[in-house]
N, C-alpha and C positions, 0 to 999 in steps of 0.2 A: 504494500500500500504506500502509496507513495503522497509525502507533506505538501504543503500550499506552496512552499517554494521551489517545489520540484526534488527531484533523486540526481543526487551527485555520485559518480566512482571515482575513489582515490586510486588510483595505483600508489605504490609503497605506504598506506595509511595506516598500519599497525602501530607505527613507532618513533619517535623522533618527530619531523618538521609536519611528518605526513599526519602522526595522532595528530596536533597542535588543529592541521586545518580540517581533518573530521572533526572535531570536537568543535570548532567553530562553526563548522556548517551545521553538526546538528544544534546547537545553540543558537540558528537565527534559522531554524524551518527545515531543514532539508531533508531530506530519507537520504541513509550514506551506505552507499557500498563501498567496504572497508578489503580494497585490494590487499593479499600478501604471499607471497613465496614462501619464505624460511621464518616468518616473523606471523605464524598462525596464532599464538597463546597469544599473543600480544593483541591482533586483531580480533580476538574473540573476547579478550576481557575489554576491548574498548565497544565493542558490537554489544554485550551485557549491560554497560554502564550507561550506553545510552537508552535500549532495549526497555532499561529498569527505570526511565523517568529523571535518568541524573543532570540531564540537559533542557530537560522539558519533560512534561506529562505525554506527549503524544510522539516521543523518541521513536525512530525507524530504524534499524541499522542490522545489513545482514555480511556476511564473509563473503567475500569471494577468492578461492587462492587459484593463482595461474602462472607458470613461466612465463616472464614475459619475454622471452628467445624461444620461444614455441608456436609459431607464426596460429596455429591450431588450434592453441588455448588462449591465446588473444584475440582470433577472431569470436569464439567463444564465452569472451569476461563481458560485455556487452550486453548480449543475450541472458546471458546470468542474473548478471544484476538487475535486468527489467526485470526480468521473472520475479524475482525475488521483490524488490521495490516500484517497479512501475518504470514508464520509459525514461531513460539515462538525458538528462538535461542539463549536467554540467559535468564534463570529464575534468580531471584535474592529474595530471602525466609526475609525480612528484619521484615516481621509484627509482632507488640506486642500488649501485652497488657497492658496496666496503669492502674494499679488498687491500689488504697493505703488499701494494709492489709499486713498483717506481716504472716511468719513463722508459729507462735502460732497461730493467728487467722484464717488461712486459711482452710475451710470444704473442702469437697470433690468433690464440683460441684463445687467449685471456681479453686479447684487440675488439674479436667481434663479440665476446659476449657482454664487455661495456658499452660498445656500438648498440647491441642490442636493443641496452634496457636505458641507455642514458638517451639515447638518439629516436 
């Protein structure tokens, strides 16, 4: 079911900058799908908190986990999250990656999978 202000998807929304802007979206209306990869406990306790009125009485908020280097489950996260909250009216692209290598160190399968998810 989706808020008066429309259904938002985070990508990288479990944790860090990305909690920050679910928690604001759901705090001024929005139904939020809470994108995550490796960062699921984190977006299920934020999807709870909202779930449970902690932002509002009429909180929306479901998971969606996807690689996003999986051309197949991104075309996929979309479709999800309407399902779950109704049609997707504000995407917000926030997911990274953390990975400690450098410049110099970095190979070519490490190249495209920041391509991937940063780009």
């Amino acid at each position: 079911m989706s808020k008066a202000a429309g259904t938002a998807l985070v990508t990288g929304g479990g944790k860090r900058i990305g909690k920050a802007i679910v928690e604001d979206l759901a705090a001024n209306g929005f139904a939020v799908a809470i994108h995550c990869n490796r960062s699921r406990a984190e977006a299920e306790a934020l999807a709870a908190r909202i779930n449970g009125g902690h932002f509002g009485q009429d909180g929306h908020a479901a998971v969606v986990a996807a690689d996003l280097t999986d051309m197949a489950a991104v075309g996929d996260l979309v479709d999800r999250a309407a399902a779950a909250l109704g049609p997707v009216t504000l995407l917000v692209n926030n997911a990274s990656l953390f990975v400690d290598d450098t410049v110099q160190d970095v190979d070519w399968l490490a190249w495209d999978r920041h391509f991937a998810i940063h780009v």
